[in-house]
Phi, psi and omega in degrees: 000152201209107150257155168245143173251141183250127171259173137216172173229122201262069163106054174062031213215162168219126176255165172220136172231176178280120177312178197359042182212061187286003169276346187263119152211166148180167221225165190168137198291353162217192165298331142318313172227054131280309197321307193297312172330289200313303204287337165269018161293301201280321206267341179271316165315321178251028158255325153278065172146185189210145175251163214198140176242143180265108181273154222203139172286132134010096160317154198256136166346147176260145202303334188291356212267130206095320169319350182242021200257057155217024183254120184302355207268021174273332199279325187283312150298354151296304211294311176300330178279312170285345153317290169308332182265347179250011195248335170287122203279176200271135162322139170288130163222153184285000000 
């Protein structure tokens, strides 16, 4: 299992938290051992609990959404937003 830690170093200190997790932190005078810390941190946690992913419904549409697609002037901003989007040129990639 693999989480990312973010370290820095704070007062001559090195803190570490769990990326999307800032309640998971802990500290040590070097880098070597915040690492060690973090990880019997993460390993006593996830031996007392277990993660789980949780599905959540969809938000349900808003009522407005759609109210315009019979209005002729969306066709004309269209034309114009691609139009403005093909007169911009394409970036160089290596």
């Amino acid at each position: 299992m693999q989480f990312p830690i973010h370290i820095e170093q704070v007062n001559g200190h090195y803190s570490a938290v769990l990326v999307g997790g800032p309640a998971i932190r802990v500290t040590a005078p070097s880098r070597a051992e915040v690492l060690v810390r973090m990880k019997n941190e993460l390993v006593r946690r996830v031996q007392t609990g277990e993660i789980v992913w949780v599905d959540i419904p969809a938000p349900e549409p808003v009522d407005f959404v759609g109210i315009l697609k019979d209005d002729p002037t969306l066709e004309d901003l269209r034309d114009e937003i691609k139009r403005r989007r093909d007169a911009e040129p394409y970036p160089e990639y290596e």
